[in-house]
C-alpha positions in Angstrom: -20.5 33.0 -4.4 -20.2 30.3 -1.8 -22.1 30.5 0.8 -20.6 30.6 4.5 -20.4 27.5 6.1 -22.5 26.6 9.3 -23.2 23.6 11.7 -26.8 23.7 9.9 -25.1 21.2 7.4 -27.2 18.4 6.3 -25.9 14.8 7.3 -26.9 11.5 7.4 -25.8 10.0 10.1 -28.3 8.5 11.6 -29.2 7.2 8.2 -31.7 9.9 7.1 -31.2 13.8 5.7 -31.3 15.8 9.0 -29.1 19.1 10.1 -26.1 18.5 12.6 -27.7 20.6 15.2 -30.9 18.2 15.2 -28.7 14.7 15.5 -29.1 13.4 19.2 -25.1 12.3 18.9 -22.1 14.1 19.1 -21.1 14.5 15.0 -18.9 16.8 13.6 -19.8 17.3 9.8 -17.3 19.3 7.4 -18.7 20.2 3.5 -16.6 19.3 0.8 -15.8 22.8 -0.5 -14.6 23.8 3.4 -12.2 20.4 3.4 -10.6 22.1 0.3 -10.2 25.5 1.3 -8.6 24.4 4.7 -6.0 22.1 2.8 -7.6 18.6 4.4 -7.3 15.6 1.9 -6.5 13.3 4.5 -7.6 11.4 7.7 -4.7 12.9 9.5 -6.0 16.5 8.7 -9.3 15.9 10.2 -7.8 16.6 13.8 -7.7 20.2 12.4 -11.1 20.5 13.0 -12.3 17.8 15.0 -12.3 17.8 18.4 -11.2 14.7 20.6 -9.6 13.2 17.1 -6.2 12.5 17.3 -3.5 11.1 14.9 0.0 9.3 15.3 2.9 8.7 12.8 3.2 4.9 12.7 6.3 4.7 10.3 5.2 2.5 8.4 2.1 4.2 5.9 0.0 2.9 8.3 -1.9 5.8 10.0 -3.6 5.5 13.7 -6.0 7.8 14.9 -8.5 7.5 18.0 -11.7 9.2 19.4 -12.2 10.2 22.4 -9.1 8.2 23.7 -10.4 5.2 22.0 -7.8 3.9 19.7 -5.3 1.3 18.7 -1.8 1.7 17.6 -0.5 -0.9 15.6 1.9 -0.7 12.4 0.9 -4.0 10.9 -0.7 -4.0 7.6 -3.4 -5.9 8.6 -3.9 -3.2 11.3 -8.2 -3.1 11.7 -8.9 0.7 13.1 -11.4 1.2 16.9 -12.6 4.4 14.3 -14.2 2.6 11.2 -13.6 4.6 8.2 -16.2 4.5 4.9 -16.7 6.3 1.8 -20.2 6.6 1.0 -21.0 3.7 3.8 -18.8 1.5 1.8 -16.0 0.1 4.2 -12.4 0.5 4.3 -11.5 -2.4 6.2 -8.0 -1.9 6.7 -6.2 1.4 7.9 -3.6 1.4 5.4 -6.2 1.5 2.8 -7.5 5.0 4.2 -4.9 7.0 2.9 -6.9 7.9 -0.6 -10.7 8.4 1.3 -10.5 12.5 1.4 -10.7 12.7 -2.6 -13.7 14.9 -4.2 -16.3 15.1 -1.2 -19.4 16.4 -1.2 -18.7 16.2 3.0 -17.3 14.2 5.9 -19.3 13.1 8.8 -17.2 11.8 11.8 -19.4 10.3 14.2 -18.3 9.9 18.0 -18.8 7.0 20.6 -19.6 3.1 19.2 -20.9 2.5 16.3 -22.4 -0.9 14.7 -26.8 -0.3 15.0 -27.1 1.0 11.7 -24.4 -0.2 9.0 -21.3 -1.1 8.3 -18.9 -2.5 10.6 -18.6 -2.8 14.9 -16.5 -0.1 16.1 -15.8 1.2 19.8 -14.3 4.1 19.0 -16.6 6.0 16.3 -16.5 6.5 12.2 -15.7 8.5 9.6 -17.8 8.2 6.7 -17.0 10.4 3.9 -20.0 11.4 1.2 -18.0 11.6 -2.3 -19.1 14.0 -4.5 -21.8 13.2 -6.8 -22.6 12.9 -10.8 -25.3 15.8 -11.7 -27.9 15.8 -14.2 -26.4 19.3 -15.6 -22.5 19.6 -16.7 -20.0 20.8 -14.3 -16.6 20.6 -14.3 -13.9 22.2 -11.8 -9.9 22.1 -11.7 -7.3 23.1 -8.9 -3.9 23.2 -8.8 -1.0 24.6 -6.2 2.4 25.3 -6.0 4.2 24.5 -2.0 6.8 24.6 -0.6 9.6 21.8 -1.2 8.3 22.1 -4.9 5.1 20.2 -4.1 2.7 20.1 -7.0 -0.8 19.0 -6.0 -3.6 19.2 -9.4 -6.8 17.7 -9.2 -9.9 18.2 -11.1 -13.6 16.4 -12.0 -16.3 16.4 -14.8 -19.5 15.6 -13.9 -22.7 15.3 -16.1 -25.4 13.1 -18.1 -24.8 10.2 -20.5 -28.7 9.9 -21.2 -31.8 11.1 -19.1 -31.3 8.3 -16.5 -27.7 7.8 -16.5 -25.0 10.4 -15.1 -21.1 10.3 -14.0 -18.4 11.6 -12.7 -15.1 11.4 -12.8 -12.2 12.6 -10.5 -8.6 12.5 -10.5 -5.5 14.0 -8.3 -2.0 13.5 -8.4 0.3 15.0 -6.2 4.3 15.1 -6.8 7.8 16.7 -5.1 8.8 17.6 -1.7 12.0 16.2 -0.5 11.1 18.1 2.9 13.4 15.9 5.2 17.4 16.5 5.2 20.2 14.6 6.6 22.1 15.8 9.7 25.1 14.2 8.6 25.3 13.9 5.1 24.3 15.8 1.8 21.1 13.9 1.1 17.2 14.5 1.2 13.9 12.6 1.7 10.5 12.9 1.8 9.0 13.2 -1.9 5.2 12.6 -2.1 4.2 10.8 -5.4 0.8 9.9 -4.9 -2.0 9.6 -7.8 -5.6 9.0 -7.1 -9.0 8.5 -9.2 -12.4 7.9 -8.4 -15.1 7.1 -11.3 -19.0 6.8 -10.5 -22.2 6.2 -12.4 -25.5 6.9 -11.2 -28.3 5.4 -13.1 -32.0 6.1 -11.9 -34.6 4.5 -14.4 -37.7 5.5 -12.4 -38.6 7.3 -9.2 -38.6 3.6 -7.5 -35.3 2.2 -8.5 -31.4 4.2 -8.4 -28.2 2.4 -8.7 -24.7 3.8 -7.7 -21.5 2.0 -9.2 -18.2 3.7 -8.1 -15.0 2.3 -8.5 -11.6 4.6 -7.1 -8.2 3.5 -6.1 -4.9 5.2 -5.1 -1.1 4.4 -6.5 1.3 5.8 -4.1 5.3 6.3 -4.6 6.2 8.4 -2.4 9.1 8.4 0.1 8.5 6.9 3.6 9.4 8.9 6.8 12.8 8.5 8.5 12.3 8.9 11.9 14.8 11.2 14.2 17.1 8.9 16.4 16.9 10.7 19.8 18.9 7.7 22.1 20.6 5.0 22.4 18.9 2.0 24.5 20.7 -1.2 23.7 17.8 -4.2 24.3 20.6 -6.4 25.4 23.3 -4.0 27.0 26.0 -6.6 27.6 26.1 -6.6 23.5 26.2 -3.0 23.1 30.0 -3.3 22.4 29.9 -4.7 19.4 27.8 -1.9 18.1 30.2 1.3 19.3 29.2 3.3 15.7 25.3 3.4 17.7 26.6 3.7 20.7 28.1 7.2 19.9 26.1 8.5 16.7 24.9 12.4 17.3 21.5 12.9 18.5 19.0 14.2 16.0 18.7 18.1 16.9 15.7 19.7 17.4 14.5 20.5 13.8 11.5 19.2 12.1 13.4 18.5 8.7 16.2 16.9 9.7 16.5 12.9 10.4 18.5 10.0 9.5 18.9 6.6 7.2 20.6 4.5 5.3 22.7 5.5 1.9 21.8 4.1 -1.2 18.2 2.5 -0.7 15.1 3.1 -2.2 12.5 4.1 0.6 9.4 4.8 -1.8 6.3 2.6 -1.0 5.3 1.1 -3.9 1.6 0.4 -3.4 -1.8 0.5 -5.3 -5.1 0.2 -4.0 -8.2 -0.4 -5.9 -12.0 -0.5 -4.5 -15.3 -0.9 -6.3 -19.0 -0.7 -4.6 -22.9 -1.0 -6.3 -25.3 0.0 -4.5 -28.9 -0.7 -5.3 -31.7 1.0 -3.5 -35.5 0.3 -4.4 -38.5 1.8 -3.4 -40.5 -1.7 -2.6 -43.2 0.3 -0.5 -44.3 3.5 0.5 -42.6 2.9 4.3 -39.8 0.5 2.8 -36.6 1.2 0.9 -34.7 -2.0 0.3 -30.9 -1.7 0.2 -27.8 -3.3 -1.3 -24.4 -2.6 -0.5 -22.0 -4.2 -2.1 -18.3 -3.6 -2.4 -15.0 -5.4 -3.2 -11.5 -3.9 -2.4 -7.7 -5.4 -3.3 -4.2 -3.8 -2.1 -0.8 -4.3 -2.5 2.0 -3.1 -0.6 5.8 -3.2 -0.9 7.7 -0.4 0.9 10.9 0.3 3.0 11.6 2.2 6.0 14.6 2.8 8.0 13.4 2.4 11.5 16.3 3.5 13.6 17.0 6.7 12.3 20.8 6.7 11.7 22.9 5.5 8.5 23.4 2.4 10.0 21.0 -0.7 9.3 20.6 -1.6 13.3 17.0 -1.8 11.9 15.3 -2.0 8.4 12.0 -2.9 8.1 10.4 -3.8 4.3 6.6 -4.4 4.6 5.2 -6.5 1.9 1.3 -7.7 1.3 -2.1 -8.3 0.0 -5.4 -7.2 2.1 -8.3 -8.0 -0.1 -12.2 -7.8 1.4 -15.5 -8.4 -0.2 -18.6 -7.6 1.8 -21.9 -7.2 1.6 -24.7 -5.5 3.1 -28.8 -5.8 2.5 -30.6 -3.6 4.9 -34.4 -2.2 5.0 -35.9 1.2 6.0 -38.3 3.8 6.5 -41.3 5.6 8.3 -44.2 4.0 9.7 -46.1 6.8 11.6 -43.9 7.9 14.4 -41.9 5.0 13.8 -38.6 5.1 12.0 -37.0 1.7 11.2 -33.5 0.3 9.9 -32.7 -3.7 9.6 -30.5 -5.2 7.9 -27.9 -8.1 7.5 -23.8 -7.8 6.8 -21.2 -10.2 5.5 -17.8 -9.1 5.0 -14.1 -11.5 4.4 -10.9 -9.7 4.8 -7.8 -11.2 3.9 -4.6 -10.2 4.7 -1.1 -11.8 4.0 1.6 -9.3 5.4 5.3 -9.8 5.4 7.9 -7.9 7.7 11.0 -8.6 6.0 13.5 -6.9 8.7 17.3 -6.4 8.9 19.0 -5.8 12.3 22.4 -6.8 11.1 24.0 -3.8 13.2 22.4 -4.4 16.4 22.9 -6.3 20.1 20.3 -9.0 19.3 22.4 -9.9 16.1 25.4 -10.7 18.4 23.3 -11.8 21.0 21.9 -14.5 18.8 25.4 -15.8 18.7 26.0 -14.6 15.1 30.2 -13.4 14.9 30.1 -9.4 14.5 32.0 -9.8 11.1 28.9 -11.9 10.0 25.8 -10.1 11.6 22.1 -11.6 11.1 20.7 -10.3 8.7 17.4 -11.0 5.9 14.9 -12.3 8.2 11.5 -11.7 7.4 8.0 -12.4 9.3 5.0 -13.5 7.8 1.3 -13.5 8.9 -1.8 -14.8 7.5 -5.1 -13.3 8.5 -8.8 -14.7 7.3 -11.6 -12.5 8.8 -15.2 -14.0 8.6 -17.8 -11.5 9.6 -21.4 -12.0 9.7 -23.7 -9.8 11.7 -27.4 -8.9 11.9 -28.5 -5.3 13.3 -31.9 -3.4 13.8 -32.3 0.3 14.8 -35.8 2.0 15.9 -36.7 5.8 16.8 -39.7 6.2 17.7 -41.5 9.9 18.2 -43.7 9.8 21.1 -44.3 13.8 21.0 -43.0 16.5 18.3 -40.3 17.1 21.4 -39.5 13.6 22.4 -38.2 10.5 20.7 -37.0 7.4 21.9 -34.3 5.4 20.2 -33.0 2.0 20.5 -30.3 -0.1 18.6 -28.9 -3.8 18.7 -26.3 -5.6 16.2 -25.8 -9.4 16.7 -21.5 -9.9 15.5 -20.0 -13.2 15.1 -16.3 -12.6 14.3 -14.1 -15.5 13.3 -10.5 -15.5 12.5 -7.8 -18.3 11.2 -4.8 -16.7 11.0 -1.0 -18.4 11.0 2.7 -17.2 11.3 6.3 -17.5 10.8 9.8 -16.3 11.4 11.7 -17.0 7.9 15.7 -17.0 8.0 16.5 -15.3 4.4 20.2 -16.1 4.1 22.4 -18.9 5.5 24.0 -17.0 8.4 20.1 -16.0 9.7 19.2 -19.6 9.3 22.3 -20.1 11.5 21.3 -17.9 14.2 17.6 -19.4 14.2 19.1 -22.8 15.0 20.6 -21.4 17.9 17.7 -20.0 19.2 16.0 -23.0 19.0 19.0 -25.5 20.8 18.8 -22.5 23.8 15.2 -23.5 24.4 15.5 -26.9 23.7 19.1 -27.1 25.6 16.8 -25.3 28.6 14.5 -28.4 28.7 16.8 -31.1 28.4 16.2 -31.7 24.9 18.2 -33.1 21.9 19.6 -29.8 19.7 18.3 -30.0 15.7 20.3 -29.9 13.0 21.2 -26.7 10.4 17.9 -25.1 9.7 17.7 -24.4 5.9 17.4 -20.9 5.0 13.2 -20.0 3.6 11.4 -22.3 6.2 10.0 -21.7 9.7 12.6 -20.7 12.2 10.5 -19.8 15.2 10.0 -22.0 17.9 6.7 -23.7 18.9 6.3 -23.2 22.5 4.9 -26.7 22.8 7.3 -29.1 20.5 10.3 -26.5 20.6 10.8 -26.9 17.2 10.1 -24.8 14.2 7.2 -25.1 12.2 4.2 -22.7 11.0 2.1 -21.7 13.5 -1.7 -21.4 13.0 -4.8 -21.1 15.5 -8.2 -19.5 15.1 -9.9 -16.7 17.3 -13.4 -17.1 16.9 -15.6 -14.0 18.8 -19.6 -13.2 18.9 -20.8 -10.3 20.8 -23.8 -8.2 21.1 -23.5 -4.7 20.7 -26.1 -1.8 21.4 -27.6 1.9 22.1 -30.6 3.2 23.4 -31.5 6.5 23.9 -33.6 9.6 24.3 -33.9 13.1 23.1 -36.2 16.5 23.7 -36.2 19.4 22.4 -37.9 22.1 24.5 -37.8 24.3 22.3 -37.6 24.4 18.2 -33.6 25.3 18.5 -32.4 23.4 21.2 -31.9 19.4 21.9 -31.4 17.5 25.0 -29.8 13.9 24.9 -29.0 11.0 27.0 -27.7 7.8 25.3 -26.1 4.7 26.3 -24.3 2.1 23.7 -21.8 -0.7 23.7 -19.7 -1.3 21.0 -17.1 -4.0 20.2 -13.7 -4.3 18.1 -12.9 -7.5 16.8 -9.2 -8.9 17.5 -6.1 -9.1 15.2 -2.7 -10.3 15.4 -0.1 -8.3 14.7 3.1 -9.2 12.3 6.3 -9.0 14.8 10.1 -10.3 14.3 9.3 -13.2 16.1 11.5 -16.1 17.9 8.7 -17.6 19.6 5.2 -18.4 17.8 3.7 -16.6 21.1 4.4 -13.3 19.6 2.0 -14.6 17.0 -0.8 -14.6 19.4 -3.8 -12.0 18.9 -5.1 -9.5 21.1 -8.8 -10.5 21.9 -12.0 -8.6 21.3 -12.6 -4.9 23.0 -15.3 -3.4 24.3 -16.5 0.2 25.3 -19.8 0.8 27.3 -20.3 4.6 27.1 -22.5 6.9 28.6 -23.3 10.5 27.4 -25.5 13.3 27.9 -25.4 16.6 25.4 -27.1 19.4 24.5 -27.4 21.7 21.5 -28.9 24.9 20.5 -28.9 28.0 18.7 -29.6 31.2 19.4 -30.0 34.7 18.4 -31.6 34.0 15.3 -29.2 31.1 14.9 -26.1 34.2 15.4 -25.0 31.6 18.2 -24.6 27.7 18.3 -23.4 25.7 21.1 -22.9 22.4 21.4 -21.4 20.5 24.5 -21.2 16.5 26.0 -20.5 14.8 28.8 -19.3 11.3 28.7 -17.9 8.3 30.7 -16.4 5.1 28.7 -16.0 1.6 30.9 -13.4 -0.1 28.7 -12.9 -3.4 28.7 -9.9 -5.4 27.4 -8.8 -2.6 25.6 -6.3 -4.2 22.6 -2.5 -2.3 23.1 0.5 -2.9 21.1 2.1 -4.0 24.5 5.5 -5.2 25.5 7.4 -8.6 26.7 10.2 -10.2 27.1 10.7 -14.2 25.9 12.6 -16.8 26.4 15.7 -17.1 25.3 15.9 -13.2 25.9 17.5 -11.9 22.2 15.5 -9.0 21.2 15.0 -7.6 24.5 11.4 -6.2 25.4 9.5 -6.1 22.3 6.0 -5.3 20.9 3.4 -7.8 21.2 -0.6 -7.3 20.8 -2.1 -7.6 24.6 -5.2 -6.4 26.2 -5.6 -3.9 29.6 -8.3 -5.7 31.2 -10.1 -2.6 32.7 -9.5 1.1 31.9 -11.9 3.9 31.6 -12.4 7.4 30.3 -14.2 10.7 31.4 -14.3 13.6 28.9 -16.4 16.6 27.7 -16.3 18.6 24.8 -17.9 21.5 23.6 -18.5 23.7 20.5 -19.2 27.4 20.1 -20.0 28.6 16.8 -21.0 32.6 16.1 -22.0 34.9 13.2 -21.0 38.2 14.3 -21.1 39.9 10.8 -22.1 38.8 7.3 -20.0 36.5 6.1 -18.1 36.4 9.3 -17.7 32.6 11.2 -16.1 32.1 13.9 -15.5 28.6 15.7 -13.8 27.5 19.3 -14.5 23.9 20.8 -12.0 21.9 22.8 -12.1 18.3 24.3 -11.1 16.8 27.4 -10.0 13.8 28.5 -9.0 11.9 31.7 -8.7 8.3 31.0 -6.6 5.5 32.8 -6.1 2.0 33.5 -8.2 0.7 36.4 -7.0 -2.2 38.4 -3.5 -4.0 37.9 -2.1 -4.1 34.5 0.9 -6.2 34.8 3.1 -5.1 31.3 7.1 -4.5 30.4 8.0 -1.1 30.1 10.4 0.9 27.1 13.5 -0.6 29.3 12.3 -3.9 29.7 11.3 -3.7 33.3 8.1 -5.6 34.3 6.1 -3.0 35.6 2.3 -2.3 36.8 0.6 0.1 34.9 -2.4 0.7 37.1 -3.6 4.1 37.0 -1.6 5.2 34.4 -2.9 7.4 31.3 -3.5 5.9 27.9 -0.8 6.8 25.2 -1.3 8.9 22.6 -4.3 11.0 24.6 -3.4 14.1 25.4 -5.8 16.1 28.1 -6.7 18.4 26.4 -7.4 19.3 22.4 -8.6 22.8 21.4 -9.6 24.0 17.9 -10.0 27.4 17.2 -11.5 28.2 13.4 -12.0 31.4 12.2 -13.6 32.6 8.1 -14.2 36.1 6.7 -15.8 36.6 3.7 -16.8 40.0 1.9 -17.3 42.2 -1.2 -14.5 43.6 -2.9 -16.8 44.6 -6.0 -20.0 43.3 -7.6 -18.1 40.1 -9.1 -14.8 39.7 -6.3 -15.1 38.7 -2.9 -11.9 38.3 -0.4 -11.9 35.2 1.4 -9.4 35.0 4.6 -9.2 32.0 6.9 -7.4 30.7 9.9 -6.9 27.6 11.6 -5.4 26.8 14.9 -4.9 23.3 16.8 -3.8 22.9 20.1 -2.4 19.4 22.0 -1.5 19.0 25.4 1.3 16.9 26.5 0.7 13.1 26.4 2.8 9.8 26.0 3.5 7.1 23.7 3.9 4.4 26.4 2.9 3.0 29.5 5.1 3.2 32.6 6.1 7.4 32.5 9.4 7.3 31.1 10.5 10.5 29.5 11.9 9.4 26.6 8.4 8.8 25.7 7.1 11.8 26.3 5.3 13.8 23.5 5.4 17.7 24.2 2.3 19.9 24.1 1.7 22.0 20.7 0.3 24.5 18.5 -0.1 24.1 15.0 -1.6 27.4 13.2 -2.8 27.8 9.7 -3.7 31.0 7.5 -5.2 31.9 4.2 -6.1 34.6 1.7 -7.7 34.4 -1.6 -10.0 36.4 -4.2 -13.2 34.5 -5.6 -13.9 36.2 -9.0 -17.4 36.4 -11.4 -19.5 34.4 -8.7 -16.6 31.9 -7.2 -16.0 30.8 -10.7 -12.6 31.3 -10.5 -10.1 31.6 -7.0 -6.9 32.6 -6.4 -5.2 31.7 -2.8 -2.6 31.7 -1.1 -1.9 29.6 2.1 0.7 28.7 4.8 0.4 25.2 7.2 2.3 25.4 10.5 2.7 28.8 10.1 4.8 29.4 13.2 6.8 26.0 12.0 6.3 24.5 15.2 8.5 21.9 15.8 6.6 18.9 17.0 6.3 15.0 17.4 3.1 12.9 17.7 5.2 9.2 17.9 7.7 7.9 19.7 8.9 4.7 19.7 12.1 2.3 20.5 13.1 -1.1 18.7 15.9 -2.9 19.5 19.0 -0.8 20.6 17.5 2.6 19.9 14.5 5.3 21.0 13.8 7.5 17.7 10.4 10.3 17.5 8.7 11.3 14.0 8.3 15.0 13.5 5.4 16.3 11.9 5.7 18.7 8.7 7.6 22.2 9.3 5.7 25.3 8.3 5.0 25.1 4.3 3.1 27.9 2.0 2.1 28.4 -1.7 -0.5 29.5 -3.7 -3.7 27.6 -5.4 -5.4 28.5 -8.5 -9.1 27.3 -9.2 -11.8 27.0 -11.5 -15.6 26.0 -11.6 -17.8 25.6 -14.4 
């Protein structure tokens, strides 16, 4: 049978086998087998049962999650994450690309505060490194399969075993299909069907006790439906227009149901995207106190999906993303034990490429008319394009040294230079958007005194160069170094219970963004962040190890934290829109703490919560959701709720000699937060529960389980984004309550 799960899981996070309790960080580690049984195959399902992890809805496949209130929300494909995300310490550079990493796990690490001393990539915000189930030296092979609601079939299953004495592999494979869960409010018509199929093959080939070599290779296709959003008010971006759009002006509000939403007839919302990554990794024991590593890994994705982004029938805003993100980097890095000494130092390389287009259709909307096109002959077909090149080369070294059995020192420091060439571009697709390009471009030039152009020709640059006021391809570069560290120190005065203090600065490159743009300034990047955080924590078990508790205290002085902010250019069409920015100075205060008993055999139970009081320190002088120019000092981030609470609960016992009942709940609690500067309630995100339950029977020794489960059990009706583009404010709701039943087998 399985055995209950504890915090006495073994992680390597600090880059070395060591239980959770005994890591001097705050860490939350989650097996493989407990991922499955709680229904979590995704980043977004982690918040179950992580504390201070939050997720939002971006509409656009592109998922954004934070730690700790560190995060950055941005639906471009070429989005880079503050919370790095790795399988098997191999990166996933971009966030899009995430959406296939909970597949086959032997566990999940997620590690809070910066990261950047001891692989991988700089983050400010934390990581997620998830451990993918290895090939064995014995066969074993394993198949699940359940039945949902919304007719969602989800079947996945492995073999895993030799090919010769020194070779093993493993090979994994999931596919998940059905689920129109989302219904029209004014029409007969349904969305929402997952079509998603995912593999992940691996050999492991260890010739001598010296030498072991790892080559994976996994990868994602995904066809499933993207969300519509709910369309919850109208808020015309230039309101003197708004009379050429009355079918807006007076379409019924979405009500307050989790299914239903709106879009247009007739199109095909399915993203059609693949993603494939491969990684080697090499390690070699060249010494007794030395284990030389190579990490190298190569990833390629392609994207081409629609959403409706105004949730209504009509196309005030259409948005198809198309791209490429590919990234090769690699990774050589030495370590081991000297004495007391521990020792990790190593070099990094990594290019990410990314070529994204927004290809956008606002023919029913104000800044059509406003951009002087007739109303019988809206703009339509315009579509931006961006170009990013990231060159990263860093160096990084990480000691701990143990002056007594009880006390350790521990000091980090990673050496980053980021550069980045990137370009854009505002392409008019048909004649009539061509047309309303050129007459962007005379208002500006008309504003200086200059000569108008002539008839821009649809399929070349339309937005104007802030310097020539002309149109052309913009480009510039963004090139960054910083210096990131930690230091630290940890006691334990007794064998079951650890004392910490660290301190560590952490970096996040910058990125531009891909926006509808009129004016190559949109183009610009938001420049590097940084978070300087200090935390103290403590750990221990008691009572035979009955009892664990975990807490921390910490304080975050962030600087030039990147937001997907708000202005307003010149010539005013499109009203205040989205453009990258920084908040020169905000900070955070939080704690969060973890109690973890074993009442009874077979019995866990698990409460921890997180909070968090973060704000913007000095002026920050941004637009808000109406386009008012507003200062934003001592306002709360977006997307941070207070508080977070997760309350876990799994009983396990004897029905006979060869059954054992397994029953399980989850609960999740949020407190109200925003999704905007400025405190406008149209933005405003309402507190929630969201509770989960399940029952099954494990039969001769947790060969074979039967279960049955039900997500959002009190079908909650909740948001976690909302948003406004052009003339209209719409939310995303999260999944109503769903059930089914999951059949399993080991062998």
């Amino acid at each position: 049978m399985d055995a209950p799960q504890t915090t006495d899981i073994v992680v390597t996070a600090n880059k070395r086998s060591e239980t959770a309790m005994s890591v001097p960080a705050s860490v939350t580690a989650i097996s493989g087998a407990a991922l499955a049984d709680k229904g979590i195959y995704s980043v977004q399902d982690l918040v179950k049962v992580t504390p201070g992890l939050s997720y939002v809805e971006s509409g656009r496949s592109v998922p954004v999650f934070s730690l700790r209130g560190v995060g950055f929300f941005d639906q471009s494909l070429a989005s880079r994450p503050t919370v790095s995300v790795y399988v098997d310490e191999a990166p996933i550079p971009f966030s899009i690309e995430s959406k296939g990493a909970a597949f086959d796990l032997q566990r999940v690490e997620v590690l809070k505060g910066p990261q950047g001393t001891l692989f991988g990539q700089n983050a400010t915000g934390g990581a997620i490194n998830y451990i993918a189930a290895k090939p064995t030296d014995t066969f074993h092979a394993g198949a699940t399969a359940s039945y949902a609601r919304f007719g969602v079939v989800d079947v996945q299953g492995y073999v895993s075993g030799p090919i010769s004495s020194t070779l093993d592999a493993r090979l994994a494979l999931r596919t998940v299909q059905g689920g129109d869960w989302q219904r029209s409010y004014t029409r007969d018509d349904t969305l929402g069907a997952q079509d998603f199929t995912q593999g992940r093959f691996i050999l492991a080939w260890k010739p001598n006790d010296r030498l072991s070599v790892r080559f994976d290779v996994n990868g994602f296709y995904d066809r499933s439906d993207t969300q519509a959003p709910q369309f919850t008010a109208f808020a015309p971006g230039t309101p003197a227009q708004a009379k050429f759009i009355p079918l807006l002006a007076t379409y019924p509000l979405a009500p307050a149901d989790d299914r239903a939403a709106d879009w247009d007839q007739g199109k095909d919302y399915r993203n059609h995207n693949r993603f494939v990554q491969s990684n080697l990794r090499i390690d070699f024991k060249a010494l007794p106190e030395m284990t030389l590593t190579s990490l190298t890994s190569f990833s390629d994705m392609k994207v081409d999906q629609l959403a409706d982004a105004d949730g209504t029938a009509l196309t005030n805003i259409d948005s198809n993303m198309r791209g490429k993100l590919q990234s090769i980097s690699e990774e050589l890095r030495a370590s081991g034990d000297v004495g007391r000494l521990s020792y990790i130092a190593g070099l990094n390389y990594a290019h990410d490429y990314a070529a994204a287009a927004a290809y956008i259709d606002i023919s029913y909307s104000t800044s059509a008319v406003s951009l002087g096109a007739p109303p019988a002959l809206p703009l339509d077909k315009t579509e931006a394009d961006v170009t990013q090149r990231f060159d990263t080369q860093a160096m990084f070294a990480n000691l701990d040294y143990k002056v007594t059995d009880r006390l350790t020192i521990r000091g980090g420091v990673r050496y980053t230079a980021a550069d980045l060439h990137y370009t854009g571009c505002s392409v008019p697709q048909s004649a009539n958007a061509a047309d309303a390009f050129t007459r962007v471009i005379n208002k500006s030039r008309a504003a200086q005194g200059l000569a108008p152009i002539g008839p821009l020709a649809p399929f070349r640059c339309g937005s104007v160069n802030p310097l020539t006021l002309g149109p052309d391809l913009y480009f510039d570069k963004l090139n960054q170094q910083n210096l990131s560290w930690r230091g630290g120190i940890d006691f334990k005065p007794t064998p079951n219970t650890l004392l910490y203090v660290s301190v560590s600065k952490g970096y996040k490159a910058g990125s531009a963004s891909t926006p509808a743009a009129t004016n190559d300034l949109q183009f610009t990047p938001a420049k590097q962040e940084s978070v300087l955080a200090y935390e103290v924590g403590l750990k221990t078990a008691l009572l035979n190890h009955k009892v664990e508790f975990t807490a921390a205290a910490f304080y975050y002085d962030y600087r030039n934290k990147q937001l997907l902010g708000r202005q307003v250019f010149t010539p005013n069409v499109f009203g205040a829109i989205n453009v990258l920015t920084n908040v020169p100075k905000s900070e955070i205060k939080g704690g969060e703490a973890q109690l973890t008993v074993f009442p009874l055999k077979g019995l866990t139970l698990t409460a921890a919560a997180t909070y968090l009081d973060t704000r913007v320190v000095g002026d920050f002088i941004n637009v808000d959701i109406l386009g008012n120019s507003a200062n934003f000092a001592g306002d709360p981030f977006p997307y941070t709720p207070k508080w977070q609470v997760v309350l876990d609960g799994e009983y396990r016992f004897p029905l006979t000699s060869t059954m054992q009942a397994v029953l399980g709940a989850n609960a999740n609690y949020r407190t109200k937060t925003t999704a905007g500067f400025g405190g406008s309630n149209l933005l405003d995100i309402d507190a929630y529960w969201l509770v989960d339950a399940r029952a099954g029977i494990d039969f001769d020794q947790g060969k074979y389980r039967v279960q049955i489960f039900g997500r959002n059990i009190t079908n909650q009706y909740y948001w976690n984004n909302v948003s406004r583009s052009l003339d209209n404010v719409r939310r995303y709701a999260g999944m109503p309550a769903t059930y089914g039943v999951q059949f399993s087998v080991r062998y």
